[in-house]
N, C-alpha and C positions, 0 to 999 in steps of 0.2 A: 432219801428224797430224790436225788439224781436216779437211781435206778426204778423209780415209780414212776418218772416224767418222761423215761426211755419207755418203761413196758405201754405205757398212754397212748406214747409214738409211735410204739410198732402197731399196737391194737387197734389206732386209730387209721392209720396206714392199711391193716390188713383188713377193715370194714370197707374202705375206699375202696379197696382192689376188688373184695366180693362183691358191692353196689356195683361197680362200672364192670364187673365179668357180664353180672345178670341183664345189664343193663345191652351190651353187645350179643350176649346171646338171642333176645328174642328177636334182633333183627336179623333177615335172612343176609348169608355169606355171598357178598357179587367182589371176590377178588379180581382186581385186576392184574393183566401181567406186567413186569417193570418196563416193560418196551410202552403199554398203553399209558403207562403213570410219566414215562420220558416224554410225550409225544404232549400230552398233555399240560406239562410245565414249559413246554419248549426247547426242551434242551435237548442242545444242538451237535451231532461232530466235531471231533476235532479240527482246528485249522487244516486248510491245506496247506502243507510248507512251498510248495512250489509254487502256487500262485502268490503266495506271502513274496518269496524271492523276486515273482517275475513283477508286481507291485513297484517293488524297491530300488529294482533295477530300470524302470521304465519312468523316468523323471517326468521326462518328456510329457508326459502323457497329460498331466497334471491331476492326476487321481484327489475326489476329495477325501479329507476326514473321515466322510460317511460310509464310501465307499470302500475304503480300506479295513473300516469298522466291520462292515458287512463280511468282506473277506475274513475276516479272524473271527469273527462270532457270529457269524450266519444271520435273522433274524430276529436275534436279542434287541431288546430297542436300546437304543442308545441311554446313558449314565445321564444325570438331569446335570444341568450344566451350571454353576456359581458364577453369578457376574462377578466382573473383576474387581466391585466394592469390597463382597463378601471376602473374596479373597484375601484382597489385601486385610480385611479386619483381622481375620482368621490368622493369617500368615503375617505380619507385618515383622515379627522378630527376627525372621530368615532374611533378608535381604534387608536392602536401603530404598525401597519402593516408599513412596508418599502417598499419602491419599490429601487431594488438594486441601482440607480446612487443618492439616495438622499445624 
């Protein structure tokens, strides 16, 4: 019975694979190159480590969040950000934070 339910699975697997062959070949081939598939998700160089450094060394300046974000991830939008309710729901076992109605 096990090896009926295997031979089912491959059969059934390898009708998929020939529907979705035929299915890509009638449409014509517009490969891109991985530089145009990069360019197109956004993604971005590596950090610069010297501006990282001159960032960290320069207090003074009062660089934002945003700004030092940009520096390490170019363009990337920023991470969506959790009010500090969520947080705490989320997190409340790691620390002795309260959330006022406890």
């Amino acid at each position: 019975m096990i090896a009926l339910k295997i031979k089912m699975a491959s059969l059934t697997a390898g009708v998929l694979l020939v529907t979705s062959g035929a299915l890509f070949a009638a449409e014509p081939k517009s490969e891109q190159s991985c530089e145009q598939i990069r360019v197109a998700i956004g993604a971005t160089p590596p950090a610069n480590p010297e501006l990282l450094r001159a960032l960290a060394t320069r207090k003074d300046c009062g660089f934002t969040s945003a700004e030092v974000y940009q520096a390490a991830y170019g363009d990337r939008p920023l991470p969506p950000q959790e009010g500090r309710a969520e947080y705490l729901k989320r997190y409340h076992h790691l620390g002795d934070a309260h959330v006022e109605d406890d």
